[in-house]
C-alpha positions, 0 to 999 in steps of 0.5 A, a space after each residue: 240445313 238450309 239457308 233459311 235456318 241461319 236467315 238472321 230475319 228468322 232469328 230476329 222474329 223468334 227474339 221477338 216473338 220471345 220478347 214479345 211474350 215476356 213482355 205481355 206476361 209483365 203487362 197482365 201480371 203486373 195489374 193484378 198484383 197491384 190489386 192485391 197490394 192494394 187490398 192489403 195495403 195496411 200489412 206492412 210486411 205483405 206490403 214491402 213483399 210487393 213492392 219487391 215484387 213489382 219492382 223486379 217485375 217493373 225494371 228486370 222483365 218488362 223494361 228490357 222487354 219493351 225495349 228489346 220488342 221495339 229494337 226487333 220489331 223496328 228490325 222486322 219493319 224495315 226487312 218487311 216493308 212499313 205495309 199498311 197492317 203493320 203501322 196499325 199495329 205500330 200505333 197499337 204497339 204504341 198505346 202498349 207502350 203508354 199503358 207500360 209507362 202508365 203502369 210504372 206510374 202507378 208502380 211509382 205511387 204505390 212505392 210512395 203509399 200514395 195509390 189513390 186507385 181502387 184494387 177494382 180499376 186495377 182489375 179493370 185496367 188488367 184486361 187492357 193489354 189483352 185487348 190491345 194484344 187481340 188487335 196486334 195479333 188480327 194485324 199480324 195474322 189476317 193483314 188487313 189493308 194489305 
């Protein structure tokens, strides 16, 4: 095996890349249960799973996620050089990161039963992070501005 095999850079970008997915499966998930807690929000039972369920999503994938994709990234940007295309998608990162503590709000509400928001907003703001996710991967892949 080469020397490429044990480039720390390379398992920095595969971390990240894991991280990244776990993340993004955390941001598209947690919309949508938030939809159906809200359409069965007067059942209390169904309700108290929810809030279990969005709690351990919340605090034990995504938070460690987030933070993970920004240490390993940071990492990556300094190896790489702060190039055009990825400040772009650094910016996107960044919106990412508002949209996830815009979710742990609504996490916060809804822990509280005072979630004013319709399950349809939560359907509508669950294509959100694929959007951004489409701009980050065009950064990544196609390199404008290089």
């Amino acid at each position: 095996m080469g020397l490429e095999f044990y480039s720390i850079y390379n398992w920095v970008k595969i971390l990240h890349i894991s991280f990244v997915v776990a993340w993004m499966a955390g941001l598209l998930y947690l919309p949508r249960l938030f939809v159906y807690h809200k359409e069965n929000e007067n059942e209390n039972k169904t309700v108290t799973i929810f809030k279990v369920m969005e709690k351990r999503l919340y605090f034990y994938i995504m938070n460690p996620a987030a933070v993970l994709v920004w240490f390993s990234g940071i990492y990556l940007g300094h190896v790489l050089g702060f190039d055009t295309w990825l400040i772009v998608k650094i910016g996107v990162v960044i919106v990412m990161t508002v949209y996830h503590i815009l979710l742990g709000i609504h996490l916060n509400n809804f822990r509280k039963n005072k979630q004013s928001h319709s399950s349809r907003y939560f359907r509508i703001i669950n294509e959100v992070p694929f959007f951004l996710l489409f701009i980050i991967l065009i950064m990544v892949v196609m390199k404008p501005f290089y």
